[in-house]
KOLFI-605866 format. One record per residue (C-alpha): x, y, z. Coordinates in pm, whole numbers, plus 50000, padded with zeros to 5 digits. Each point is the difference from the previous one (the first is absolute). Example, Ala and Ser with C-alpha at 12.3 -4.5 7.8 and 13.67 -1.06 7.14 Angstrom:
512304955050780;501375034449934;
REM end
This chain:
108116655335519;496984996550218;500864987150381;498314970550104;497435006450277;498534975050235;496574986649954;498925016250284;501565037049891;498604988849634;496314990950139;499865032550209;501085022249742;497684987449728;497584998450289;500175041650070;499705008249654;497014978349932;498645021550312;501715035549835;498524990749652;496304987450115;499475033050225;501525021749748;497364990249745;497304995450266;500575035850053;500135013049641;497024978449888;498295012550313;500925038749902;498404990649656;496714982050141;499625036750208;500645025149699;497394976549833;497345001450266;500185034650068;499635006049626;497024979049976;498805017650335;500455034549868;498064987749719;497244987650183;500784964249808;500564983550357;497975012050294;501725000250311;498094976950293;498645026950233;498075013949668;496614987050074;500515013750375;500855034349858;496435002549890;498264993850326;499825034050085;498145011249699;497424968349987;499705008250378;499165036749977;497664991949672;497964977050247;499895024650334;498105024249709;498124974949848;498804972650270;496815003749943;499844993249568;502724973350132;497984979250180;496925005049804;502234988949675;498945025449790;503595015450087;501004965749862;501335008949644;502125031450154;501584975750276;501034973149716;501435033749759;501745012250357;501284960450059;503014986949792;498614967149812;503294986349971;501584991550341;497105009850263;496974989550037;497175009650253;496834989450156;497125022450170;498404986150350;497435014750193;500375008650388;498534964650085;502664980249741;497384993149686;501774999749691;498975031349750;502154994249708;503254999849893;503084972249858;501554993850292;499704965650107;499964997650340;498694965250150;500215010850388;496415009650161;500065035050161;497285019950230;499975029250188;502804993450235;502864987349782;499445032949758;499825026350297;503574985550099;501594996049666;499085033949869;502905024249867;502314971450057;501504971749760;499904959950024;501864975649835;497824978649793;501214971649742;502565012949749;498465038550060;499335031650286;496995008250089;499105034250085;496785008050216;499205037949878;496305012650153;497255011049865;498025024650183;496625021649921;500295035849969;498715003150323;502594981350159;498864968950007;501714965949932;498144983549765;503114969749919;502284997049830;502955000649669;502374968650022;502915007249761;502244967349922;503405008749826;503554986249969;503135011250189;502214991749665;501145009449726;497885003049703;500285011249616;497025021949844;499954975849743;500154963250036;502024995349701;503035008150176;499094982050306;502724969649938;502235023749965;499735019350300;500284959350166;502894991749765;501535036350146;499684986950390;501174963749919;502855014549884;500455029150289;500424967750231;501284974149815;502695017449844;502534995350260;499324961450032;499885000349594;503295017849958;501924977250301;498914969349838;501475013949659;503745012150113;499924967350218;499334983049636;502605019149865;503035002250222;499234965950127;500664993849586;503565019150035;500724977550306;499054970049819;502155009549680;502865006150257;499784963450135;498724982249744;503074994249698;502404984450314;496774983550185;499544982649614;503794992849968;499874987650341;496704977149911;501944989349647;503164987950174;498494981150306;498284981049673;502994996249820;501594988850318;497194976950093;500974984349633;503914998350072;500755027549801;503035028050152;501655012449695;497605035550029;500885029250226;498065027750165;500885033749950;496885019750019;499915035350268;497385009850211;499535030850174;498694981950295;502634990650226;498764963350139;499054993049613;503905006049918;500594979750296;498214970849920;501245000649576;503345003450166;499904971150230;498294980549772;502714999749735;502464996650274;498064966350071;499854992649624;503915003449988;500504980150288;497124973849876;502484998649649;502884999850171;498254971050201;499524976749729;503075004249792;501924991350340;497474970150034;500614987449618;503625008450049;500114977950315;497194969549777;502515005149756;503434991950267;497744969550173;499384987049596;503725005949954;500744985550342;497674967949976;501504995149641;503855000950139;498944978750328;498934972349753;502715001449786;502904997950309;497594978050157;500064975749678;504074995150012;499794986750363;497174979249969;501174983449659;503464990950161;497894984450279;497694979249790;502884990749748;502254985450326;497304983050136;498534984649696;503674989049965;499594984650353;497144980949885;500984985549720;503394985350157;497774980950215;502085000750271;503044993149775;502375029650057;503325004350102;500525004850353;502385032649931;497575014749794;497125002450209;500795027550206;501065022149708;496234994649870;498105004950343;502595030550009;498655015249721;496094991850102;500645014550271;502105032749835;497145004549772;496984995550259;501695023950216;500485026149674;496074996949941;499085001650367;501735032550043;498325011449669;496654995050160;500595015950343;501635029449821;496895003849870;497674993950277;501865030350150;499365025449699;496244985250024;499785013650340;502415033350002;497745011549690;497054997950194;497915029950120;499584988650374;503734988250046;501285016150314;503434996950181;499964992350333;502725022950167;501744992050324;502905015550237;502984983849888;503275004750153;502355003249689;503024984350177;498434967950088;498184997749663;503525005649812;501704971650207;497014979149890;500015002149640;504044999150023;500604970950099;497294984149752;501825018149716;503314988550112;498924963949970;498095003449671;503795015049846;501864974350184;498734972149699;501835022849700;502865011750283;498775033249926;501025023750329;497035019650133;500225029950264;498265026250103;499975039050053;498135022750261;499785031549991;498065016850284;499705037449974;497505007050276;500355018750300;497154976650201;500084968049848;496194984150084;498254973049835;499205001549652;496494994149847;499784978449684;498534967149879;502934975350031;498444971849792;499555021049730;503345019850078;501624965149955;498524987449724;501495033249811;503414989550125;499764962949939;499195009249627;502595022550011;503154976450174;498314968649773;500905024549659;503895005750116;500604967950102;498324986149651;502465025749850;502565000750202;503644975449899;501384976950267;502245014950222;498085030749941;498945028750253;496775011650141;499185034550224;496895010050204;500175035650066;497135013650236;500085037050059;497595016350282;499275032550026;497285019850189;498005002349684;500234964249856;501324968449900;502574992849764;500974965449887;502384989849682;501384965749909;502805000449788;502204972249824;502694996849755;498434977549699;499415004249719;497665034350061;497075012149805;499575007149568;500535036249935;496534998149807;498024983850270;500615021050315;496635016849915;498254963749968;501464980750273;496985005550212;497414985849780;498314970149949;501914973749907;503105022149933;502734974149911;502755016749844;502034993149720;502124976850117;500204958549869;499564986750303;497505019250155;497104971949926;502854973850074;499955010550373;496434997750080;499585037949993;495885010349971;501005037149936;497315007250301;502125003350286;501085034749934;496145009749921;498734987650343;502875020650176;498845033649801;496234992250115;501174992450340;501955030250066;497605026049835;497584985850231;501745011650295;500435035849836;503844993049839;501754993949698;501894981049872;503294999649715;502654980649802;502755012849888;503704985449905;503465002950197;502765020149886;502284965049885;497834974750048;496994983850157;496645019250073;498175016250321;496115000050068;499095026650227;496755007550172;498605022250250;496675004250202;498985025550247;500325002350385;496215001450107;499865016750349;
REM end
């Protein structure tokens, strides 16, 4: 298995052997280009470009014998044999710059004094050298003088293979430039074939995404690191993104469910209502004195039941959503127990149920605890409100806090009639009401257990139900001390 590389280990490696590759063949194709001209040299196919200037010395020693047939012309037809016609050309001048003959072109007036201080030296002219070479009597005397215009280049005797000695140096220098642009063509390929099949499953699930489609998966390896990075985190967000919107259609699916079974308890309370007071109206004021009260008793039973629905619900609307935030204070857990005690107390007095209460303090240092007490209370409120629903006359109630340096433990547990066997797993769901007759019969939404769960996970506990060992059940729940 190949190990992934970083882009930056990738790019320099493919990077040094597009550098290795181009100057290996830049040097082979260079080694060829030399065996080539120096069999074409050999040959006498390509002339080298100091060939013309070899030659000097022999035109110059034909014209120190000969300067006087030389500038006469009649030495004219030796001088042209002597000459090269391909590559050089010459023109004769006397000593005070007239033009004899020759093919030279030269456009630049000379006299006297230009050729006595050019002679036996060389000038650039356009595209050629020119060579001053004297001509002198046989006496001695100067008489003018040879101007000899050649190339410094390389030339071929024949001019048929003139493109290819250019096609030979185009190559000699563009061959390195030639060969980087191919191996960048061609590992830049490999690096694109490396990338490309989880770049295009990349492209074809941000499109499948984009059309609310997350039943695919991405699976493809890279040996690039960051590429394996990104394919990984990407199906980690397409997991989540799934996992996302089942939760939200599972949740769509509890409001429908919850909306639906709001209406429905809603329905019982509100029918009673209208029924009594459309009984009301049609007495017409009619109506037995003793029987008055039982019917505003029941209004007001029944406006109570559907009141409660609604705030119970007003609560889930705002645990549920994303910005709710508890606002934790220092509470001293003495005082806050006293509170809520004696509230209890009186709430149990109407069913002459006893109530008490437990503490349990464990710690060493015993300073304030942080928690949100509204929210802490409401959790307990549901709680105490399910015993006493539950719990017969005469009956028996326990709050048992236990403190310890780590957190907060708090159980309420009563002796009615306890929890079904087959709902322990369910009593802390929407609308969880039981299987027992009578459930409906006491005004029970099934939401008060729900809110507690929501409440508690919020600050960072849990939460259980479970049964006693004879009778009755317990509701336990603990949060963390935050330091």
């Amino acid at each position: 298995m190949i190990r992934p590389r970083s882009i930056k280990s990738t790019f320099a490696r493919h990077f040094s052997w597009v550098i290795v590759c181009s100057l290996l063949t830049t040097l082979v194709t260079w080694g060829l280009l030399f065996l080539l001209f120096n069999y074409f040299f050999n040959h006498d196919i390509i002339l080298p470009a100091n060939h013309y200037e070899g030659q000097i010395p022999v035109i110059s020693e034909y014209v120190r014998t000969e300067g006087d047939s030389v500038i006469s012309k009649q030495g004219q037809p030796a001088l042209e044999r002597l000459i090269p016609s391909e590559g050089m050309s010459y023109r004769v001048v006397s000593l005070s710059g007239d033009f004899l003959y020759g093919d030279l072109e030269f456009h630049e007036p000379l006299n006297k004094s230009d050729i006595l201080d050019r002679l036996n030296q060389t000038f650039s002219g356009i595209n050629q050298v020119i060579k001053y070479i004297p001509v002198q009597s046989d006496q001695g005397d100067l008489l003018g003088a040879l101007l000899l215009g050649y190339s410094l280049k390389v030339k071929t005797a024949n001019p048929v293979f003139s493109p290819l000695v250019t096609f030979g140096f185009l190559t000699f220098f563009l061959s390195p430039f030639l060969y980087v642009i191919i191996f960048t063509y061609i590992f830049g390929r490999r690096f694109s074939r490396k990338i490309n099949n989880p770049l295009q499953q990349l492209l074809h699930g941000a499109e499948r995404i984009k059309e609310r489609d997350l039943h695919f998966s991405i699976t493809e390896n890279c040996s690039i690191t960051e590429v394996n990075q990104l394919t990984i985190a990407f199906e980690e967000m397409r997991q989540e993104l799934e996992q996302s919107i089942e939760r939200e259609w599972k949740l769509e699916q509890e409001r429908s469910t919850m909306f639906a079974a709001l209406a429905h308890d809603l329905r019982t309370p509100l029918t009673i209502i209208q029924g009594h007071v459309e009984g009301l109206m049609q007495m017409n004021g009619d109506i037995r004195e003793e029987r008055l009260p039982q019917y505003l008793q029941v209004i007001k039973r029944n406006t109570n039941r559907a009141s409660n629905l609604l705030q119970d619900m007003n609560t889930i609307a705002e645990i549920e959503k994303v910005s709710f935030q508890l606002n934790p204070i220092p509470m001293d857990i003495d005082e806050f127990i006293d509170d809520k005690e004696a509230e209890y107390v009186a709430l149990c007095r109407e069913k002459n149920i006893t109530f008490q209460t437990e503490l349990t303090d464990k710690r060493g240092v015993k300073p304030l605890i942080s928690f949100d007490p509204y929210r802490i209370i409401q959790v307990l409120d549901n709680l105490v409100a399910n015993s006493i629903r539950y719990t017969p006359h005469s009956g028996k109630i326990l709050w048992s806090v236990e403190l310890t340096e780590q957190q907060v433990s708090m159980a309420i547990t009563d002796n009615g009639t306890g929890f079904h066997n087959q709902d322990l797993e369910q009593v802390f769901e929407q609308f969880y009401q039981g299987h027992a007759r009578s459930v409906r019969q006491k005004g029970h939404s099934g939401l008060g257990l729900y809110i507690a769960k929501l409440l508690v996970q919020h600050h960072s506990g849990h939460i259980i139900a479970e049964n006693n060992l004879h009778v009755g059940a317990t509701v336990r729940f603990t949060f963390p001390i935050k330091k």
